[in-house]
NUKOL-327369 format. One record per residue: residue number from 1; residue in one letter; chain; x, y, z of N, C-alpha, C in turn. Coordinates in steps of 0.2 Angstrom, whole numbers, plus 5000, padded with zeros to 4 digits. Atoms other than C-alpha are relative to their C-alpha. Example, Ala and Ser with C-alpha at 12.3 -4.5 7.8 and 13.67 -1.06 7.14 Angstrom:
! NUKOL-327369
> nr; rest; kette; nx; ny; nz; cax; cay; caz; cx; cy; cz
> 1; A; A; 5004; 4994; 5000; 5062; 4978; 5039; 5004; 5006; 5000
> 2; S; A; 4996; 4994; 4999; 5068; 4995; 5036; 4996; 5005; 5003
***
This chain:
! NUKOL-327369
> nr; rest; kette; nx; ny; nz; cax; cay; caz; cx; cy; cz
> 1; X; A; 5002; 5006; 4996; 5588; 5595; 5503; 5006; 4995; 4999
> 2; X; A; 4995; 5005; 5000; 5601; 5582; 5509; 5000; 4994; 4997
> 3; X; A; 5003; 5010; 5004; 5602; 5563; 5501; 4998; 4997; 5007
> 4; X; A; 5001; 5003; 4997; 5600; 5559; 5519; 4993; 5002; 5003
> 5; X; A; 5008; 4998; 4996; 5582; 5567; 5522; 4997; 5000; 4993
> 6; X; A; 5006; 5003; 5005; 5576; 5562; 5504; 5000; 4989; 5001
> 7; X; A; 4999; 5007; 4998; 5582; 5544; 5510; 4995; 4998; 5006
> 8; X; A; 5005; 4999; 4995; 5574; 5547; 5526; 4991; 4999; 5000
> 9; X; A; 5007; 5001; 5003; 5557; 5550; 5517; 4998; 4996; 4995
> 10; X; A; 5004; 5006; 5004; 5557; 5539; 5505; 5000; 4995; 5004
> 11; X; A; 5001; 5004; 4997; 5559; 5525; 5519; 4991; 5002; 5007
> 12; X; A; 5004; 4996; 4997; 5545; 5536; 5528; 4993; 4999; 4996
> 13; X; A; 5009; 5002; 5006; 5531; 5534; 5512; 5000; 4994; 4999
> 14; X; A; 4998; 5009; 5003; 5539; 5515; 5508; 4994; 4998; 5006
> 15; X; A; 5003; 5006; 4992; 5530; 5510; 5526; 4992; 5003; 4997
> 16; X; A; 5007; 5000; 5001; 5512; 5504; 5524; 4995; 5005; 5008
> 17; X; A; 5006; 4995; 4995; 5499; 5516; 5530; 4995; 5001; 4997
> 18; X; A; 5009; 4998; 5004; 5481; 5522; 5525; 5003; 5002; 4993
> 19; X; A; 4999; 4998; 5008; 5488; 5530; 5510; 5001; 4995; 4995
> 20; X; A; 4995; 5007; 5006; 5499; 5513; 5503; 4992; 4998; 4999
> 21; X; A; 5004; 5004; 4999; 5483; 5503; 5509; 4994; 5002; 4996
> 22; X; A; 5007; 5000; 5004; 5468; 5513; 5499; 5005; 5002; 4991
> 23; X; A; 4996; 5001; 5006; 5481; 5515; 5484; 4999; 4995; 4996
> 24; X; A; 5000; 5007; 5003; 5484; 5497; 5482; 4993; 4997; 4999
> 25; X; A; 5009; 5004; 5001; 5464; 5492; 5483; 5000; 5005; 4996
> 26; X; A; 5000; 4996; 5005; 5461; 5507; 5471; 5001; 4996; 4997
> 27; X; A; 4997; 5000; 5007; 5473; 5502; 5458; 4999; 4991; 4999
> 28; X; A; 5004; 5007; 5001; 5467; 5482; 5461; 4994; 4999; 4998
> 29; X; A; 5005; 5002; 5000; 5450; 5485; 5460; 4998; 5005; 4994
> 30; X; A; 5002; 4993; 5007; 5448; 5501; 5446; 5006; 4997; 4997
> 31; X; A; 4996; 4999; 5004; 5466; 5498; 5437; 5004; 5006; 5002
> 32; X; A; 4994; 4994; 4998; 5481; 5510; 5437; 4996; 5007; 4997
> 33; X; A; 5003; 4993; 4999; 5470; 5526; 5433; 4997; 5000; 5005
> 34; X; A; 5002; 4999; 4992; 5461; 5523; 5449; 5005; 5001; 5006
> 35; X; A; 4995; 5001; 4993; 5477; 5519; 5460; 5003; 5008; 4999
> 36; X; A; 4995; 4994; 5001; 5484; 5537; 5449; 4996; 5005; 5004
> 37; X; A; 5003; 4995; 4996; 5469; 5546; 5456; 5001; 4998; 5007
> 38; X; A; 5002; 5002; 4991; 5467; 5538; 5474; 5008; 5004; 5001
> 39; X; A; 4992; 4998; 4998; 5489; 5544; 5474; 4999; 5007; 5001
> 40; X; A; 5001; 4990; 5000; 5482; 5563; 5471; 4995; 5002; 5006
> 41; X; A; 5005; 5000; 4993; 5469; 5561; 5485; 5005; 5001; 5005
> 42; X; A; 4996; 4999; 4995; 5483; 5557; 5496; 5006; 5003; 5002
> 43; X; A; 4996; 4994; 5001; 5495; 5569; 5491; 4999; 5006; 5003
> 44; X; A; 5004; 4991; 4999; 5484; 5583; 5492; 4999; 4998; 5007
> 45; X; A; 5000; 4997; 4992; 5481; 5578; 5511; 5006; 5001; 5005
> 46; X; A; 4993; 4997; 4996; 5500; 5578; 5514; 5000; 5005; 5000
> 47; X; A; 4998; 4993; 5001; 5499; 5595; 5506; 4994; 5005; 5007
> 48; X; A; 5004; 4994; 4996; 5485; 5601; 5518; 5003; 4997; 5008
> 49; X; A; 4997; 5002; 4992; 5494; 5591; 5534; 5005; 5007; 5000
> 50; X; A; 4993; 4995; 5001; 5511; 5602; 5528; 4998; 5008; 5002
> 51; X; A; 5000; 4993; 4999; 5501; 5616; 5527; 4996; 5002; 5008
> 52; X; A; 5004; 5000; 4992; 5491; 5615; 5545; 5007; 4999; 5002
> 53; X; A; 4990; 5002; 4996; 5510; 5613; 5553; 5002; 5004; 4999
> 54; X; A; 4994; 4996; 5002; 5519; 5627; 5546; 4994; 5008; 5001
> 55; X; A; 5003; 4995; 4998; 5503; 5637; 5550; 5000; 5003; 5008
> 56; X; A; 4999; 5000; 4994; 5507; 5633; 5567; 4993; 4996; 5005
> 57; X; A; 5006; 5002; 4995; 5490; 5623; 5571; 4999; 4995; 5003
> 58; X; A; 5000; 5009; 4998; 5496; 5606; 5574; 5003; 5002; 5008
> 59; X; A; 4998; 4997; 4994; 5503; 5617; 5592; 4992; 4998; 5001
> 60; X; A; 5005; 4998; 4997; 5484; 5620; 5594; 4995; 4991; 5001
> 61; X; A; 5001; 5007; 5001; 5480; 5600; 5590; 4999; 4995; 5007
> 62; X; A; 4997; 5003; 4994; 5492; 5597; 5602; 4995; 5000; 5008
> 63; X; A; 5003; 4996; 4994; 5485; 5608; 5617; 4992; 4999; 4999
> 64; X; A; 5005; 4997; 4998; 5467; 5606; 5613; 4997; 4993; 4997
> 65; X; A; 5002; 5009; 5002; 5460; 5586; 5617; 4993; 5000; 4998
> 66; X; A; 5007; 5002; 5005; 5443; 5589; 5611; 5002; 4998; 4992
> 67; X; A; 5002; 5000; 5005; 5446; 5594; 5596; 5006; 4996; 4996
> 68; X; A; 4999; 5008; 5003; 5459; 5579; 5593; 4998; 4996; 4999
> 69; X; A; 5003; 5006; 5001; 5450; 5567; 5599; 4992; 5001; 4995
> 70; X; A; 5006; 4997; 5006; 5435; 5575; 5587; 5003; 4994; 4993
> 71; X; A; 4997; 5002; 5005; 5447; 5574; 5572; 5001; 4992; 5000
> 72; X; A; 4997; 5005; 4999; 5453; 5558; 5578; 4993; 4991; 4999
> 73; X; A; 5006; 5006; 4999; 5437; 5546; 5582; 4995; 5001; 4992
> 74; X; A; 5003; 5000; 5007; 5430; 5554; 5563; 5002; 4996; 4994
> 75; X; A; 4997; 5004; 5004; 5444; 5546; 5555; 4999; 4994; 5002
> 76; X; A; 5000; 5006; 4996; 5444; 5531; 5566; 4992; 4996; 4996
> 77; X; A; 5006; 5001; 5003; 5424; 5531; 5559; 5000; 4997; 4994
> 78; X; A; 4999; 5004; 5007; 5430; 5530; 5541; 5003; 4996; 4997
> 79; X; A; 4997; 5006; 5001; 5439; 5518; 5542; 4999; 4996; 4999
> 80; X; A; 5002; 5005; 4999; 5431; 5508; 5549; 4993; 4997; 4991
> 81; X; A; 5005; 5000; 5003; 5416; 5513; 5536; 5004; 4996; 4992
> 82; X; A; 4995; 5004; 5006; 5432; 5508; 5522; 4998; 4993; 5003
> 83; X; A; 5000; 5009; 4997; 5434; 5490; 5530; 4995; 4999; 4998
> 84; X; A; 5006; 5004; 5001; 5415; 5486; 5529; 4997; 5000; 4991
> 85; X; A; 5001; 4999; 5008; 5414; 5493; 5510; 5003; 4997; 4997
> 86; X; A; 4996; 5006; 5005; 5428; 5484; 5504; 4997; 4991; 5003
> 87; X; A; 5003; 5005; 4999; 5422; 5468; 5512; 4994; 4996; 4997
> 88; X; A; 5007; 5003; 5005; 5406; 5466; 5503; 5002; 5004; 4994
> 89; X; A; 4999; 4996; 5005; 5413; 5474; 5489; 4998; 5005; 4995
> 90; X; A; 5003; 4994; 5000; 5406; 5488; 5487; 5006; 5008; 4999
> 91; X; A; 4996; 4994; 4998; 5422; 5500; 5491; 5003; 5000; 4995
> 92; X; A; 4993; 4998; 5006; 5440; 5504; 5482; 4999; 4992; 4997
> 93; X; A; 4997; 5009; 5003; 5440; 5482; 5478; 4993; 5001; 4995
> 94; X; A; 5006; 5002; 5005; 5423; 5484; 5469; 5001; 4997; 4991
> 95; X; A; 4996; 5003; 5009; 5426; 5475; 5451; 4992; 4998; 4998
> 96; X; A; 5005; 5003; 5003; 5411; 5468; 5440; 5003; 4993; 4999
> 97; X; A; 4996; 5008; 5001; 5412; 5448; 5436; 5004; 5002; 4993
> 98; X; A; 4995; 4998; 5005; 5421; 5455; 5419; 5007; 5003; 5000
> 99; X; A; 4993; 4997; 5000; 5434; 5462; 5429; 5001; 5008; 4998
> 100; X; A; 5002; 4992; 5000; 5428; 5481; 5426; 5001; 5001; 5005
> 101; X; A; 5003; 4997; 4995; 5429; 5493; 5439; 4993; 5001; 5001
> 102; X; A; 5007; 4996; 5001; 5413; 5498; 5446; 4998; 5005; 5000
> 103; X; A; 5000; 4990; 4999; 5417; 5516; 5451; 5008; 5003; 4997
> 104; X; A; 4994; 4999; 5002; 5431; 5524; 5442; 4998; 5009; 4999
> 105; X; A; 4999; 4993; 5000; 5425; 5543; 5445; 5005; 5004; 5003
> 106; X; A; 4992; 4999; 4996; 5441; 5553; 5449; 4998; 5003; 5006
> 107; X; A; 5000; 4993; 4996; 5434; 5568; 5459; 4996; 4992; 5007
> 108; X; A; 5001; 5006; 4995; 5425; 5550; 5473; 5009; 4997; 5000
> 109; X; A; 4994; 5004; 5000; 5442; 5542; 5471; 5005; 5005; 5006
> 110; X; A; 4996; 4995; 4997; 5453; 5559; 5475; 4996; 5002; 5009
> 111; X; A; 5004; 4997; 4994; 5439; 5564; 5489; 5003; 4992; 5007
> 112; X; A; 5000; 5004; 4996; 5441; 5547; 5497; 5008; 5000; 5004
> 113; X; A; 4993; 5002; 5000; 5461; 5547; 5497; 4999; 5008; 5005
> 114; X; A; 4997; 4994; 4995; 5461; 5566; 5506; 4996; 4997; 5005
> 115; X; A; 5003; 5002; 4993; 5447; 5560; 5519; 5003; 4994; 5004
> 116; X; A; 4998; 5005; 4994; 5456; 5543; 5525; 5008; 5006; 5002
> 117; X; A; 4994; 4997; 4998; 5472; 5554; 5527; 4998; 5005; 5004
> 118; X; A; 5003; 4990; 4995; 5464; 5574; 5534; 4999; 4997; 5005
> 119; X; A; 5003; 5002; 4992; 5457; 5564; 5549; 5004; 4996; 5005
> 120; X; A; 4995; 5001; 4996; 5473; 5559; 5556; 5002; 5006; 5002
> 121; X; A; 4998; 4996; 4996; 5477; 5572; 5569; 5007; 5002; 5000
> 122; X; A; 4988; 5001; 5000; 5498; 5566; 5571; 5002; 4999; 4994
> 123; X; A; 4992; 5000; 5009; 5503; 5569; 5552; 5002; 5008; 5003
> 124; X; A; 4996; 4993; 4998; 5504; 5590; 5557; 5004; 4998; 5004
> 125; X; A; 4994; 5001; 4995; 5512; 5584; 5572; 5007; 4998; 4998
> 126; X; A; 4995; 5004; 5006; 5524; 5573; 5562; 5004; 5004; 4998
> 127; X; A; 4997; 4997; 5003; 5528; 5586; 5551; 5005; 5005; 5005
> 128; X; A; 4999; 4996; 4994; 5532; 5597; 5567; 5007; 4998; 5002
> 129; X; A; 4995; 5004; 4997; 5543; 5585; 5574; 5007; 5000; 4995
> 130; X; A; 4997; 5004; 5005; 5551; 5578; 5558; 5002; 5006; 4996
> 131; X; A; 4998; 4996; 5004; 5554; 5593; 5548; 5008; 5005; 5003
> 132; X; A; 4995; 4996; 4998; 5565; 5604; 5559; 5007; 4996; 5001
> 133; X; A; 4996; 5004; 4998; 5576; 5590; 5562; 5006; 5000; 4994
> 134; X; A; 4996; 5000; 5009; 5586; 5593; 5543; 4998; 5006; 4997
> 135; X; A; 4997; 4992; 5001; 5587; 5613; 5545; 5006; 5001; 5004
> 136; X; A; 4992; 4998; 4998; 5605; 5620; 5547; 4995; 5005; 5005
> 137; X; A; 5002; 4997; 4996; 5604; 5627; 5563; 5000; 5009; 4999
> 138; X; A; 5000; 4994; 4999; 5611; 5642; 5558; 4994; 5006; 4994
> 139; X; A; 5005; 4996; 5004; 5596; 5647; 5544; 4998; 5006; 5000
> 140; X; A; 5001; 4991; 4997; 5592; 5665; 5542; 4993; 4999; 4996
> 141; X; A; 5010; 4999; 5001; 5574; 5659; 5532; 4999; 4994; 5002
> 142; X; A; 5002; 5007; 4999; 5568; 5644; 5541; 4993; 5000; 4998
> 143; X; A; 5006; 5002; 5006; 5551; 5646; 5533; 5001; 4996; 4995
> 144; X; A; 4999; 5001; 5008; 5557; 5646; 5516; 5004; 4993; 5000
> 145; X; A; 4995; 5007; 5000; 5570; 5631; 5523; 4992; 4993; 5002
> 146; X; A; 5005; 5004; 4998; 5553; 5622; 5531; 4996; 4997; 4993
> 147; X; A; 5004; 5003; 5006; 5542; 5624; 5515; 5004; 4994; 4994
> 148; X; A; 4995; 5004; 5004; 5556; 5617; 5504; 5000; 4992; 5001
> 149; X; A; 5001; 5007; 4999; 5558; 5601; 5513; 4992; 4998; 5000
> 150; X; A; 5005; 5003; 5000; 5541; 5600; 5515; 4994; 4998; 4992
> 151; X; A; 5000; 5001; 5006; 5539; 5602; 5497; 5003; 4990; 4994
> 152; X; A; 4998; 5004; 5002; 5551; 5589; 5494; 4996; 4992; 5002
> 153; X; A; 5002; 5005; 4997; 5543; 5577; 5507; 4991; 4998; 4993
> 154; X; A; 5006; 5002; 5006; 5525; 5578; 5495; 5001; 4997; 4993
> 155; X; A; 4997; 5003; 5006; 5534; 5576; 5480; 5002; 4993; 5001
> 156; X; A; 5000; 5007; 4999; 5540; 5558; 5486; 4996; 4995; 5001
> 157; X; A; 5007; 5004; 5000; 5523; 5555; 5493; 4998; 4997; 4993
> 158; X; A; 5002; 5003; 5006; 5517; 5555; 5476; 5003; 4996; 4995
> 159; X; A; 4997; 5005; 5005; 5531; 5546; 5468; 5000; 4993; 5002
> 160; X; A; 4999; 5008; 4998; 5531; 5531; 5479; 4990; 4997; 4999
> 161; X; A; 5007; 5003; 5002; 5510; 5531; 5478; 4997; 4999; 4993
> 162; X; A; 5001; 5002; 5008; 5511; 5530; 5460; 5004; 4993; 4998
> 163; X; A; 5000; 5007; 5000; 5523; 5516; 5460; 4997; 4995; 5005
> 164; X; A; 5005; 5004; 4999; 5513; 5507; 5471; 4995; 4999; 4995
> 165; X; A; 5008; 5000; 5004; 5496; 5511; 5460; 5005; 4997; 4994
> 166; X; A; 4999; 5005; 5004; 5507; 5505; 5446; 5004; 4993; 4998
> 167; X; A; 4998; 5008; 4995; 5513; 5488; 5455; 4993; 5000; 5000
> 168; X; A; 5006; 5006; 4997; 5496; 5483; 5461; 4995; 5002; 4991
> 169; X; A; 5003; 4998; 5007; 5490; 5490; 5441; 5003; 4993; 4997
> 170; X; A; 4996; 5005; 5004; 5501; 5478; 5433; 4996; 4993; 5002
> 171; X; A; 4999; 5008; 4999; 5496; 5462; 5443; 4994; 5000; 5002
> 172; X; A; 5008; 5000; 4999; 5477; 5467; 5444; 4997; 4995; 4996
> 173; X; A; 5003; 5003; 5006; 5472; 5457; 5427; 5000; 4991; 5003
> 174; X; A; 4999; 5008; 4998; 5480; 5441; 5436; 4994; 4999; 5006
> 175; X; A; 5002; 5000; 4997; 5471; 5444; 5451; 4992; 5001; 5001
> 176; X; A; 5008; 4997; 5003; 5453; 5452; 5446; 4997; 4993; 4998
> 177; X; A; 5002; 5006; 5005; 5450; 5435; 5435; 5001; 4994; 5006
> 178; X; A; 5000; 5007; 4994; 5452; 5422; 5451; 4994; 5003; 5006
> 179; X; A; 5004; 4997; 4994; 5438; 5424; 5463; 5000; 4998; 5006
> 180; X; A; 4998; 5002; 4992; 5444; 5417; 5477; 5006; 5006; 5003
> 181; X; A; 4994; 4995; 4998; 5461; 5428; 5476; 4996; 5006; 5002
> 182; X; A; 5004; 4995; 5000; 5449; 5443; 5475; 4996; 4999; 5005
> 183; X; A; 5001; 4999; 4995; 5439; 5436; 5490; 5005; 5000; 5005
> 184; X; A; 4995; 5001; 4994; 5454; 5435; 5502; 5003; 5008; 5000
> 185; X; A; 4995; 4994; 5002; 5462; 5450; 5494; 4993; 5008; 5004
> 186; X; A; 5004; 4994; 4998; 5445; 5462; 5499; 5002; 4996; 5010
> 187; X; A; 5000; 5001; 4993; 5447; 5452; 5517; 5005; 5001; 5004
> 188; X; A; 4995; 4997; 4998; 5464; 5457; 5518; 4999; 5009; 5000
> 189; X; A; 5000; 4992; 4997; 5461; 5475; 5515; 4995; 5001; 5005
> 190; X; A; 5005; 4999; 4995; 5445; 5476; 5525; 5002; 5000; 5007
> 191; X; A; 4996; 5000; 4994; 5457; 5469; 5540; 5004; 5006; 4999
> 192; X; A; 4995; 4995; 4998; 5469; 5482; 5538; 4999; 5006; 5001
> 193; X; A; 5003; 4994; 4997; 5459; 5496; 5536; 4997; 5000; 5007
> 194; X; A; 5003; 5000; 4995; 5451; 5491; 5552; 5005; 4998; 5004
> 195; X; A; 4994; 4998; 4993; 5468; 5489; 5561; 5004; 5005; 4998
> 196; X; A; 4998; 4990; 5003; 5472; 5508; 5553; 4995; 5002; 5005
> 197; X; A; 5003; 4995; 4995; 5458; 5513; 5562; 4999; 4997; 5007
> 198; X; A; 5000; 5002; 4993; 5460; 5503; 5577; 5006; 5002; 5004
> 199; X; A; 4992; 4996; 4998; 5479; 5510; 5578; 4999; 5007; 5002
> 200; X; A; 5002; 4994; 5000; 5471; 5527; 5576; 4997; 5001; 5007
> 201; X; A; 5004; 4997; 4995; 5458; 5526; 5589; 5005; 5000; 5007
> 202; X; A; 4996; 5002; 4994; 5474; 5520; 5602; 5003; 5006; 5000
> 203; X; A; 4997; 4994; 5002; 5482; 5536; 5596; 4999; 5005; 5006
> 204; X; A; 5002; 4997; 4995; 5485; 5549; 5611; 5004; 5009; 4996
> 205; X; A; 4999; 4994; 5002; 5490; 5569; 5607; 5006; 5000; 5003
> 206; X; A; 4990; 4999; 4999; 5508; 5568; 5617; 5001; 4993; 5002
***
């Protein structure tokens, strides 16, 4: 892997998407073990986008508009179903008045992190597009050149959504103990998830 296609991806996970966005309310509203799990939830859906891509099924994604716009309008669902949980506090921002988490189960946290990611149609395509682009033409195992970067690509995933989870962990204590910051901060997320899935629904196959 070249410095200019780990540079590439690290500016690629640096940019806010569904994953930064249920990260940061995670690790604000659970503390940095919630923001560590919710970063493994969404790892793990890069690893299942990479491997849907390299299976060859994000071609079939491409070519086959029901069942994007399926995948697409389900994510688009849960998003929105995110927005309205964080909003009344219920969802990732849920805290007790003592500033506890509410919910700090890993296997809910991890489940939640693959499901806002898996139901984006255009991450295999992504991979499709963005992988071959930092293989030596003349490769005699483009597989094995493929998996590699794509290996390195999830490794960064996870190093940049853990330092978020341990940036919004740190400045949690400050912000958990003000209840005004804590409501503005659920109506910030609430909005974003709901312009995540309103980005999504605009989302077309080519």
């Amino acid at each position: 892997m070249s410095p200019e296609y780990l540079l590439t991806v690290l500016i690629v996970c640096l940019a806010p998407g569904i994953g930064v966005i249920y990260t940061l309310s995670a690790a604000l509203g659970g503390g940095l073990r919630a923001g560590v799990w919710a970063s493994v939830g969404c790892t793990l859906a890069t690893c299942l986008h990479l491997a849907v891509a390299l299976a060859g099924l994000a071609a079939i994604l491409h070519t086959s508009a029901l069942l994007f716009q399926t995948l697409k309008f389900a994510g688009v669902s849960y998003l929105l179903w995110m927005a309205w949980t964080t909003l009344r506090g219920t969802g990732a921002l849920a805290v007790s008045p003592e500033g506890r988490a509410q919910e700090l189960r890993p296997g809910r946290l991890v489940w939640r992190g693959v499901a806002l990611n898996i139901l984006n149609p255009k991450l295999p395509m992504f991979f499709l597009a963005f992988l071959p682009q930092f293989m030596a033409p003349e490769s005699l195992t483009p597989t094995r050149d493929l998996v590699v970067l794509g290996a390195g690509f999830i490794g960064m995933t996870l190093a940049v959504m853990l330092l978020y989870a341990l940036a919004a962990g740190l400045m949690r204590r400050a912000v958990v103990e003000n209840e005004r910051a804590m409501t503005w901060l659920r109506r910030a997320f609430a909005a974003s998830f709901a312009a995540l899935g309103l980005r999504l629904a605009m989302e077309r196959a080519a």
